[in-house]
C-alpha positions in Angstrom: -4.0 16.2 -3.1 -2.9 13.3 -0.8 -4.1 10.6 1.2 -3.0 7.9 3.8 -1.5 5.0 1.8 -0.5 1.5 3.0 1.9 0.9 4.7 2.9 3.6 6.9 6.7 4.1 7.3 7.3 0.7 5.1 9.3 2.4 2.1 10.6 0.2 -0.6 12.2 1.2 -3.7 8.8 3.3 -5.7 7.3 4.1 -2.8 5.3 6.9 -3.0 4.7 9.3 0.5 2.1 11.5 1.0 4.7 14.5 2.2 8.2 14.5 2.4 9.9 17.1 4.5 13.6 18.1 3.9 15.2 19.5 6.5 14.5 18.3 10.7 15.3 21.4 12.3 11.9 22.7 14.4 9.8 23.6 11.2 10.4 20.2 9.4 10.3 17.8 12.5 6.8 19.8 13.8 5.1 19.6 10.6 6.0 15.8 10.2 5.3 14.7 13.3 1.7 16.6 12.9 0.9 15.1 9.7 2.3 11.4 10.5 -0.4 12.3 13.5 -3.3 12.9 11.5 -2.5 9.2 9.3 0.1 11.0 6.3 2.6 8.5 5.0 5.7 11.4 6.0 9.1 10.8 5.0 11.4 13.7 7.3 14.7 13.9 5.3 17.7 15.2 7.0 21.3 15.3 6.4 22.6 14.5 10.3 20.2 12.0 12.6 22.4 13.9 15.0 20.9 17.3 14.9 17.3 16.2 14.2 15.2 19.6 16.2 18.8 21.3 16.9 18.4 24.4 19.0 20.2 27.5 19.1 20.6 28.0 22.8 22.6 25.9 24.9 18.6 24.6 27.3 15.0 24.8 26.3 14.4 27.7 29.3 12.6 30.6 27.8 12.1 29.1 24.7 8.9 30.3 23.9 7.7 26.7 22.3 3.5 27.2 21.8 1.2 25.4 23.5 -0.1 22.0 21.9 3.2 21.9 19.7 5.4 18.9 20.0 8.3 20.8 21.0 6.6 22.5 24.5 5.7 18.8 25.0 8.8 17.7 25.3 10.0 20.4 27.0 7.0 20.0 29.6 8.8 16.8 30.9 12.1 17.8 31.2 13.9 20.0 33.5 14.3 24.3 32.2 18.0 24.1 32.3 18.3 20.4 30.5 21.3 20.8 28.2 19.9 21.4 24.3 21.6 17.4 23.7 19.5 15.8 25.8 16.3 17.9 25.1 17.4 16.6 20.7 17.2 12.8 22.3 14.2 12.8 23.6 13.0 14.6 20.9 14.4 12.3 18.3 13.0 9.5 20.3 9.7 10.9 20.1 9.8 11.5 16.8 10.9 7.8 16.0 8.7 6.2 18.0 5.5 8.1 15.9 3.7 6.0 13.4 3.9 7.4 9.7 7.4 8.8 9.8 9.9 7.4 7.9 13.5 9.3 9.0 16.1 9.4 6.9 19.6 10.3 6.9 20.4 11.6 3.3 21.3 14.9 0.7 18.5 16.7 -1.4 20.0 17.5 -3.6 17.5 18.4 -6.6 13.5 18.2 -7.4 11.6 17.6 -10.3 7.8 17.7 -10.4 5.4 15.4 -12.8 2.8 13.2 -12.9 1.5 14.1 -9.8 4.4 13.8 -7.3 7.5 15.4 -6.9 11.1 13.3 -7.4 13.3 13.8 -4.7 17.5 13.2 -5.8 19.8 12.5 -3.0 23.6 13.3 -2.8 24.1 9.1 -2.3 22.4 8.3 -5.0 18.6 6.7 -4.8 15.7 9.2 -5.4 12.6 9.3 -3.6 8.7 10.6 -4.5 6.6 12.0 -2.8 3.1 13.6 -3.4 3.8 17.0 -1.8 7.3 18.3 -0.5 8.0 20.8 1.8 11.8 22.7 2.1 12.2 23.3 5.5 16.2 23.7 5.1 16.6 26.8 7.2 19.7 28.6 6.8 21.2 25.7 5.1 20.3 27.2 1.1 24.1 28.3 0.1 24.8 28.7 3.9 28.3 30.4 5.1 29.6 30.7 8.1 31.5 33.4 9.2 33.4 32.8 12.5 36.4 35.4 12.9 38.4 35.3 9.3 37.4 31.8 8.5 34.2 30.8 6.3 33.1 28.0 6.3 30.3 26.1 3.4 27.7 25.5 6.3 24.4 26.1 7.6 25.4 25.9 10.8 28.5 24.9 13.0 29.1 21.2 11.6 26.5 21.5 9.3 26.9 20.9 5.5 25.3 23.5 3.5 22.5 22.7 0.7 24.4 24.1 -2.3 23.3 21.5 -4.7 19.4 22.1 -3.9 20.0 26.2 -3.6 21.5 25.9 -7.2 18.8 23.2 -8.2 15.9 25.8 -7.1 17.6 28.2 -9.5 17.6 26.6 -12.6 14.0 26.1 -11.9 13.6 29.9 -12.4 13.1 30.1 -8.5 14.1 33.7 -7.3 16.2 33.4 -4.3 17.3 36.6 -2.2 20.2 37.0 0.6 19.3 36.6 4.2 21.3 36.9 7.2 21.7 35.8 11.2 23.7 35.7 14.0 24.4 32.9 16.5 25.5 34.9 20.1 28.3 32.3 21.7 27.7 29.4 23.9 29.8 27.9 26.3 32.0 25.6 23.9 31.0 27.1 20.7 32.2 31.1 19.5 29.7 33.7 17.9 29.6 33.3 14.0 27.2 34.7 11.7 25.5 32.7 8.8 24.4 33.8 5.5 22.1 32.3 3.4 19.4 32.2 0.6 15.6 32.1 0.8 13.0 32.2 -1.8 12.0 36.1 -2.6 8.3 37.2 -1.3 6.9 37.0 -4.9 8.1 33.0 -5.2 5.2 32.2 -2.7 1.8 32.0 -2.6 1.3 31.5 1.1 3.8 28.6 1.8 3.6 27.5 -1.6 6.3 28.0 -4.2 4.8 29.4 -7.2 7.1 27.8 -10.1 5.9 24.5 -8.8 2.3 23.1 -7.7 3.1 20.5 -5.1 6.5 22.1 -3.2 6.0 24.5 0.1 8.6 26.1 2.0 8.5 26.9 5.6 10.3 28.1 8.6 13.4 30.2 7.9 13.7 29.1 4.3 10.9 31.3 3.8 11.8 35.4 4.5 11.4 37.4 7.2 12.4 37.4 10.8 11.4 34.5 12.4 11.6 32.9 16.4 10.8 29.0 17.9 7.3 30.8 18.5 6.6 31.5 14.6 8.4 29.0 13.2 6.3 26.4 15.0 3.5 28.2 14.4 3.9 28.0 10.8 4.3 24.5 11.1 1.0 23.9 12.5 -0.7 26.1 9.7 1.1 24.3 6.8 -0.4 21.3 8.5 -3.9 22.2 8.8 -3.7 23.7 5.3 -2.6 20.5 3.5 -4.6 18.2 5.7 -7.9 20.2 4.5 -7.2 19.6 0.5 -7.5 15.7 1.3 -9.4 13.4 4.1 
């Protein structure tokens, strides 16, 4: 389905990735970094550098990261009470410093698949192609916020929500269902719960989206309940999937 492609992490306008991920959270910066790894030409797509691998708890202790996954390796040369932060910086700096990985600071906000690659749009404007695409938007599909009284259009605290690529998905006849979370408070930051949209069980076939032949979804934009553990997890599997259909 894809192969490596020369140059690695060289884009120009009509270039043409192997994979591009949207959304760095821990599914989307895992499986990047895993196929940049194994020679993919990635492009990792986020809308805030800032919160590239965000966590949810104030340190990495009892995270839970498996074995062999990039996120226990960073957290294998850090202190177990390192603020969450510093654990994003040295994750971020990881990530940069791999071979294959283009990162990018822009909006998804629609895709359209032909001719053998899928065309990204972006919020600011230029579009992007990619052979395969995986979402990996987490709660971010029609994210709201609900802290106290006040609701807020987001994904998480100071994170836009994906509106435009939630309502895209749908007028692509993709079935997306209600799901639901709640962040406990850390010090700084209150409790809110965050409500979103994920594709229904019946829109995938494995981590593929059924109305489309090259788009995947993974982590928490896929249903069910889901911790650092299995999200990571998944990450792996996507990438051993999609690294079997091509050398």
């Amino acid at each position: 389905m894809f192969g490596p492609s020369t140059p690695r992490s060289q884009p120009q306008p009509g270039h043409l990735y192997d994979v591009a991920v949207v959304g760095a959270g821990l599914a989307g910066t895992e499986f990047a970094w895993r196929l940049a790894r194994a020679g993919r030409d990635v492009l990792l797509v986020t809308q805030a550098l800032d919160h590239l691998g965000n966590l949810y708890q104030p340190t990495v202790e009892g995270a839970g990261f498996p074995p062999g996954s990039l996120f226990a390796s960073i957290a294998a040369h850090i202190a177990p009470d390192t603020d969450g932060w510093t654990f994003h910086r040295h994750l971020k700096a990881e990530v940069e410093a791999t071979a294959g990985i283009h990162l990018l600071q822009s909006t998804v906000t629609a895709l359209d698949e032909e001719g053998g690659a899928v065309t990204l749009s972006t919020w600011e404007g230029p579009s992007l192609r990619a052979r395969v695409t995986v979402l990996a938007v987490g709660a971010f599909l029609k994210g709201r916020l609900l802290i106290g009284d006040t609701l807020e259009e987001a994904g998480r605290l100071s994170e836009v929500a994906y509106d435009f690529l939630a309502d895209d998905l749908a007028r692509s006849g993709v079935w997306l269902i209600g799901a639901e979370g709640t962040a406990p408070a850390v010090e700084g930051s209150p409790p809110y719960d965050v409500r979103f949209l994920t594709p229904a069980p019946p829109e995938l076939d494995g981590f593929r989206l059924t109305r489309f032949d090259r788009v995947y979804a993974l982590g928490r934009c896929t249903p069910g309940d889901h911790t650092y553990a299995s999200v990571l997890t998944d990450a792996a599997r996507l990438a051993d999937e999609l690294l079997r259909v091509s050398p």
